[in-house]
N, C-alpha and C positions, 0 to 999 in steps of 0.2 A: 632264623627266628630270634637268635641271642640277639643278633648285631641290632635286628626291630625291635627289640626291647630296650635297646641302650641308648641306641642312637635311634628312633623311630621317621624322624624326617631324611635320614640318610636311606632309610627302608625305602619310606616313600618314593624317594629318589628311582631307586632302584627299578620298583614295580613300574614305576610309569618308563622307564627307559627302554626296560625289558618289554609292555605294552607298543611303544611305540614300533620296536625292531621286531614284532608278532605283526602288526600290521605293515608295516615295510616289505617285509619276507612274502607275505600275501597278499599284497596289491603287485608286488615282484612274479609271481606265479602266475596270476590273473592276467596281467598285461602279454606273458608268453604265452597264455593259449586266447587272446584273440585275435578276429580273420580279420582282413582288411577292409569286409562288410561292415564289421561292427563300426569303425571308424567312418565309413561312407553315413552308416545311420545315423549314429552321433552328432557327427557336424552339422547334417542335411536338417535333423529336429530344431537344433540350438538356433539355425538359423530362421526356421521356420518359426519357436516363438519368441525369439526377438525382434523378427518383420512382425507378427502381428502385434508387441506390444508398440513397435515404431507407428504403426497405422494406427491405434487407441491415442497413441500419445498426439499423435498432429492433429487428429480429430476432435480430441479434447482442448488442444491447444486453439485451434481457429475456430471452437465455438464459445471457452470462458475467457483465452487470453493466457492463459498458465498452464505449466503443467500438473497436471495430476499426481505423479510421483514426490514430485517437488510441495505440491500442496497438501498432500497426507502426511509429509512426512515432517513438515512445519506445523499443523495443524494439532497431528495426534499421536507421531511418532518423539517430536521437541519434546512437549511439556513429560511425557515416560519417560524421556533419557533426563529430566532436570533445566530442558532450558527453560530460560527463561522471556517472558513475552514482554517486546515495548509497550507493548496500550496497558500493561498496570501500572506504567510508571506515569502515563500520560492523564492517570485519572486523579493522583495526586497535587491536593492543592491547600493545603492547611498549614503550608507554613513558607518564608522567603527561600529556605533550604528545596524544595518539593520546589519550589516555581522554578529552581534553575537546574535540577534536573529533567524537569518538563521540556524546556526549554533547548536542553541538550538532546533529547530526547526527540523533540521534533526536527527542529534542526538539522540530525540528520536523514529524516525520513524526505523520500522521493517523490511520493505520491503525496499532496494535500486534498483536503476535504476545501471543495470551493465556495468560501464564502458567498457568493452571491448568487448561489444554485438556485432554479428556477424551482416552481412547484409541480411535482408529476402530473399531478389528479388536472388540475386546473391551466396549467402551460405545456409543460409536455405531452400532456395526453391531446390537445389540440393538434401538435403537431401529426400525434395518429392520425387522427378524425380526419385530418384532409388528404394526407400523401397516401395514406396505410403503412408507412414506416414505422420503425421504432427509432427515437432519435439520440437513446443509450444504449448502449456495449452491454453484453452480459459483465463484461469485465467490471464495467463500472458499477452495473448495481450490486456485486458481488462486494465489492468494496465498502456498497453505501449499506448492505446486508451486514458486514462485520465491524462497519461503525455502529449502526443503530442495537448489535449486539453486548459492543464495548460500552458505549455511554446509557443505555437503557436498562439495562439488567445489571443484575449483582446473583453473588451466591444463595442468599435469604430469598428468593422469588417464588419458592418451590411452597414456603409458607402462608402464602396469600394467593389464592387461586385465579383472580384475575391479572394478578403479574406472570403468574405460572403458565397460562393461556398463552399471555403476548410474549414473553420467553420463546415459545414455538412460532407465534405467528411472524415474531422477524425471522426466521431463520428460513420461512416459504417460498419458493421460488413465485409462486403462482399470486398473481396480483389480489384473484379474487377469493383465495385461499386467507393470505393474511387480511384482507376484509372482514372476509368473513368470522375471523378469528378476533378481531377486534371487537366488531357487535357482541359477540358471544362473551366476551370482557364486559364487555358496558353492562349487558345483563346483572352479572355478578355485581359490579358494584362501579362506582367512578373511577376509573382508571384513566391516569392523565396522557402513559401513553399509548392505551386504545384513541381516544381523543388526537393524539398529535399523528399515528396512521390514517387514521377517517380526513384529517386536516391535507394531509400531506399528499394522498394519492385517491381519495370518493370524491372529495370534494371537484366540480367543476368549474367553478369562478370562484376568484380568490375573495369575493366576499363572504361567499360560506365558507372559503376556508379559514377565515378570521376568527367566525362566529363559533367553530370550531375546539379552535386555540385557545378562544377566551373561555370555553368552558375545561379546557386543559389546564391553564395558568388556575382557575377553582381550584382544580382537584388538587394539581401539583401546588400550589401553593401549600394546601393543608398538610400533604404528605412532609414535603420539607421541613416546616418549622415543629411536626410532631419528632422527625429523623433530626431535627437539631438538637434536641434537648435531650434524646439518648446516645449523641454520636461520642462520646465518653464512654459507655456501659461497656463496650471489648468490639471488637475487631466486625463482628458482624453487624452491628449499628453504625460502626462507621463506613463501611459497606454501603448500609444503606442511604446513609446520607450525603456520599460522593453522589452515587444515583441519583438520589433525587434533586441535588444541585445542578449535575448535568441536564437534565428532565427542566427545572424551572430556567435557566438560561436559553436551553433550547428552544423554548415558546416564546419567552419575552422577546427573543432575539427574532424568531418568526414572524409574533406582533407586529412589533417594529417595521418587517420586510413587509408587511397584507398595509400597512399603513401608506410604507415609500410606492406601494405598488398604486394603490388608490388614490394617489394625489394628495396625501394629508403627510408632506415632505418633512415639514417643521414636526409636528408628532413627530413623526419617525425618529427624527434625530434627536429628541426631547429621551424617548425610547433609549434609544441606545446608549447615550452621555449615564442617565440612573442606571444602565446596565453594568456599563463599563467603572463606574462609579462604586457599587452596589460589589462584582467579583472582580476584583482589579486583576486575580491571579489567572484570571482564567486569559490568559494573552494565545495559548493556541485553538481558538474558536476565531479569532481575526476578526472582531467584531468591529476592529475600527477602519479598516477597509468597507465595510458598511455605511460606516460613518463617513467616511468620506466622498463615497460614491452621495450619500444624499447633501451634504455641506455644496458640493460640486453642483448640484441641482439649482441648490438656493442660490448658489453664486455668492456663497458667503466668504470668496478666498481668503481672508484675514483666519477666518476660524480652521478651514484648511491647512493653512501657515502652523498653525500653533498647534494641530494633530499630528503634521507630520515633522515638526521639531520634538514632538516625544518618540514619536515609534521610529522615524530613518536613524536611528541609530546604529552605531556599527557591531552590537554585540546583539542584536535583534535580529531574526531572517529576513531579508529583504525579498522584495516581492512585485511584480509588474507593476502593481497599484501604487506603490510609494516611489516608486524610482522614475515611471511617466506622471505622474502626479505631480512631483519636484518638478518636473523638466517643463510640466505645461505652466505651473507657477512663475518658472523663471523667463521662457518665454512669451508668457503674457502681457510682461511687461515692456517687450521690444518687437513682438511682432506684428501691430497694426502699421506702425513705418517702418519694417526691413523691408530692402531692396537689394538681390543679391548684387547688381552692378555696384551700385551706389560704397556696398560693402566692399566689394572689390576694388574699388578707385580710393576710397578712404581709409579700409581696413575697419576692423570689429571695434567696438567700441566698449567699455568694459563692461555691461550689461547684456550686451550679444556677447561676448565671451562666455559668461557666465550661461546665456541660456544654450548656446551652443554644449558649453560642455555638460549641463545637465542631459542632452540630448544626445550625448555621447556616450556617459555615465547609463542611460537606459538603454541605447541599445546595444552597448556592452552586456546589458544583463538580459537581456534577451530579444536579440535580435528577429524576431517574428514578428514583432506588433507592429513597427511600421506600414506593413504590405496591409495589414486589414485595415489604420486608421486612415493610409492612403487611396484604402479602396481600390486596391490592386489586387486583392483576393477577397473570394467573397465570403460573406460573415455564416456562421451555421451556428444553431443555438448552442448554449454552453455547456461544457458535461457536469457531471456532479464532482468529478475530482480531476483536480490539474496535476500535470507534474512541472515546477519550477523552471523556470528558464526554455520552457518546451511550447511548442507551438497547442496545446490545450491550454495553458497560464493565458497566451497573446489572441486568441478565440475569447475565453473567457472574460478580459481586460477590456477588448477593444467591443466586444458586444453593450457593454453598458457604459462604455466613459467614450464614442466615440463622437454622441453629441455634446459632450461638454467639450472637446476638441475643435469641434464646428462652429461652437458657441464662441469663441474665443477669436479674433479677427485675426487672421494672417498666420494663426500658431501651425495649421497643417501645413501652411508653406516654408512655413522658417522648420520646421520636421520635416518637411520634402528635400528643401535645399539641402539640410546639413545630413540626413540620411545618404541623401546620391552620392553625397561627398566622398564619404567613409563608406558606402557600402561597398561589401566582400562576399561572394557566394557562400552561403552555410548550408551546411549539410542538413538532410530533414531528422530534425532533431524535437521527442525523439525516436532512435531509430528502435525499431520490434524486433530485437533481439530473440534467436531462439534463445528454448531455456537447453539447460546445461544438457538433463536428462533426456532431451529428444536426440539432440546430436549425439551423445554418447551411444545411444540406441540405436541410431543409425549405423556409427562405426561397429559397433558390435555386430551389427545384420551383414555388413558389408564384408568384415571380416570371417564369420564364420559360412555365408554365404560360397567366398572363396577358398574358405579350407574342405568344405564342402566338396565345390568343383574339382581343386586339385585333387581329393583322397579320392573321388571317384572315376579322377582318368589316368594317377599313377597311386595304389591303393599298396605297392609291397612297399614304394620310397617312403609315402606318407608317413606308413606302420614305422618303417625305421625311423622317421625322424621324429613319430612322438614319443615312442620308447624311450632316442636316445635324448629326449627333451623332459621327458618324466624320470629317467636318472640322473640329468644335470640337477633336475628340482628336488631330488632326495636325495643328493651328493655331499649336503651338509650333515644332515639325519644320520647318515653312515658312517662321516668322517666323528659323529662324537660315540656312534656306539662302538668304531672302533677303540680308541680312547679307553670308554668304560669297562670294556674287555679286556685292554692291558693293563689297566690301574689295577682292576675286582682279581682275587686270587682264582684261579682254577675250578679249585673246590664249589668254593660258593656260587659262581656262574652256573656250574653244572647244577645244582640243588636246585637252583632258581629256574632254568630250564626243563628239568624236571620238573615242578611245581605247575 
């Protein structure tokens, strides 16, 4: 008790050492009076519910895409331990600093959000109506569930009860759930994005979905320029005015799309230039691959030209759209008279060069799209999110630019020619990796499975060899209280033993 008075953290020391060698000595007595049953039971459970968390996990795994372990624990176990989440960095945009860690930020994400997403209510839900398919993954709407999460909501929502509402009703699995939750919004008061759900997925023809939108661009217009004029006052006004900048790009940007969809091309593109004009920061929404898909319509390739001398830059993400965009630009120019003979007895001349190597340059970067604009696989509607250089980017690409390719005389053949040239079998990419935690789960069933089998058909060997495997494992524990036993005088061991 002196020595804890003097020295009180050497005490401490003491108690927990002494603690540890109390529980040592007693898990040491415990392990010598158990039968070789106990260990048959042990194994035979661990394995039992490790196979059943294996069967939860696959199950869960081939009906959202992910694991569940993996997803709780990103989800709700991160942000408790301090991590920190990409998409807050992604919603910053108020200054050049913010744009280029956005930028970094997207950059290296996997998954994109696909600009040229079709509309549920009104194009994908057709494809219901006729097959009885669904033509999206749970995986994918899950995605489009924790985008509309990220860009529509803020922490302030909880004080306006029609944002409070639609708070919940993104988060519904159930279609007619967040419907319904929307109207119940509208009740309350104008909400732009109860408006832009009713837009997005009630709506059956993309003209009511317009009609929609333009009542969302109303609302969201007023919300924004009221959140501009406090987005100064502290951190929760500016909150809500990243909201609702995202909220008003997101309609105009829709606009724009209910316009390229209805034949009103020129609008559209009108749309989008004051867009992109109007949030120049906002470059991860890819609103000019919009752009250019409708320029490509007009046949405006000059304008084309000068969109994709700002964005193919090399500190920008490159992306199917800008790298076969280039390639059909450059050969456009040479492929109404290519003639592979011709080229062969003469050699390339330096504009076939050039389009050649842009057509190399793309399918370097993703080698998929050829086969769909060659029509050598067949086309299936777009998902809502691509992953880069992966055969959902080359889906997505070649579904709406594969008439401007057709358009263009000879250009699928000079893509034919110089494709068959260089092409090389690639692997299906990409591939559906399990996640970590299912295989781990596996091996763990596999292995306690087998310590299982063995402890129950030799149960005296097994016993010795956990004992002498549960001594190996407390052989360091021992080696320092012996230690602590020759340094500590006699006396005081024994008091402390005593005690």
């Amino acid at each position: 008790i002196v020595l804890g008075v003097r020295n009180y953290k050497y005490s401490i020391f003491l108690y927990v050492a002494f603690f540890f060698q109390y529980i040592l000595l007693d898990t040491y007595m415990f392990l010598n009076t158990l039968t070789p049953k106990f260990y048959v039971a042990l194994t035979g459970t661990s394995s039992l519910i490790s196979g059943l968390i294996l069967i939860f996990e696959w199950w869960y795994f081939r009906k959202y895409g992910t694991s569940f372990i993996e997803q709780v624990s990103v989800s709700h176990l991160r942000p408790l331990l301090g991590g920190v989440d990409n998409n807050s960095s992604n919603n910053s945009n108020s200054s050049n600093g913010d744009s280029d860690s956005n930028r970094q930020s997207v950059s290296e994400c996997k998954v994109w959000r696909n600009p040229l997403n079709l509309f549920r209510g009104a194009e994908y839900n057709r494809y219901t109506w006729v097959t009885g398919r669904e033509p999206l993954t749970y995986y994918d709407m899950n995605l489009s569930a924790q985008d509309h999460q990220t860009f529509f909501t803020c922490d302030s929502d909880h004080l306006r009860p029609a944002d409070a509402i639609m708070q919940k009703a993104w988060r519904e699995r159930n279609p007619q759930a967040r419907i319904s939750a929307a109207h119940e919004a509208l009740e309350i008061n104008e909400c732009a994005t109860a408006y832009i759900l009713l837009a997005e997925e009630e709506a059956t023809t993309i003209a009511e979905a317009e009609k929609l939108f333009k009542q969302a661009l109303k609302a969201g217009d007023g919300c924004y320029r009221r959140s501009q004029q406090l987005q100064h006052h502290g951190s929760q006004y500016e909150a809500q005015h990243r909201r609702d900048t995202n909220v008003l790009v997101y309609i105009k940007r829709r606009l724009a799309m209910c316009a390229r969809r209805l034949g009103r091309t020129r609008e559209a593109v009108k749309m989008m230039r004051d867009l992109m004009k109007e949030f120049p920061l906002l470059s991860m929404f890819n609103i000019h691959e919009n752009l250019l898909e409708a320029l490509l319509e007009l046949q405006a390739y000059a304008d084309v030209q000068a969109v994709l001398a700002k964005y193919d830059d090399i500190s920008l993400p490159k992306s199917a759209t800008i790298c076969y965009t280039a390639a059909l630009l450059k050969a456009r120019a040479v492929s109404d008279k290519f003639s592979p003979e011709a080229a062969s007895r003469r050699g390339l001349s330096t504009a076939e060069m050039n389009a050649v190597e842009a057509i190399h340059r793309a399918v370097e970067f993703n080698p998929h799209v050829p086969k769909y604009l060659l029509e050598m696989k067949s086309l299936i509607l777009p998902p809502e999110h691509i992953l880069k250089r992966g055969d959902s980017e080359a889906i997505a690409y070649a579904f709406f630019h594969l008439a401007h390719w057709k358009r263009v005389e000879g250009a699928l053949n000079l893509l034919h020619c110089t494709w068959e040239g260089t092409f090389h079998e690639v692997s299906v990419y990409p591939k559906k990796e399990l996640p970590f935690f299912i295989l781990f789960t596996a091996g763990l069933c596999s292995f306690t499975a087998m310590l299982a089998l063995l402890t129950h058909q030799f149960p005296e060997l097994m016993g010795v060899f956990a004992k002498a495997f549960l001594s190996t494992l407390f052989a360091p524990l021992n080696f320092v209280m012996e230690k602590v036993e020759s340094i500590l005088p006699s006396s005081l061991w024994h008091q402390l033993t005593r005690i």
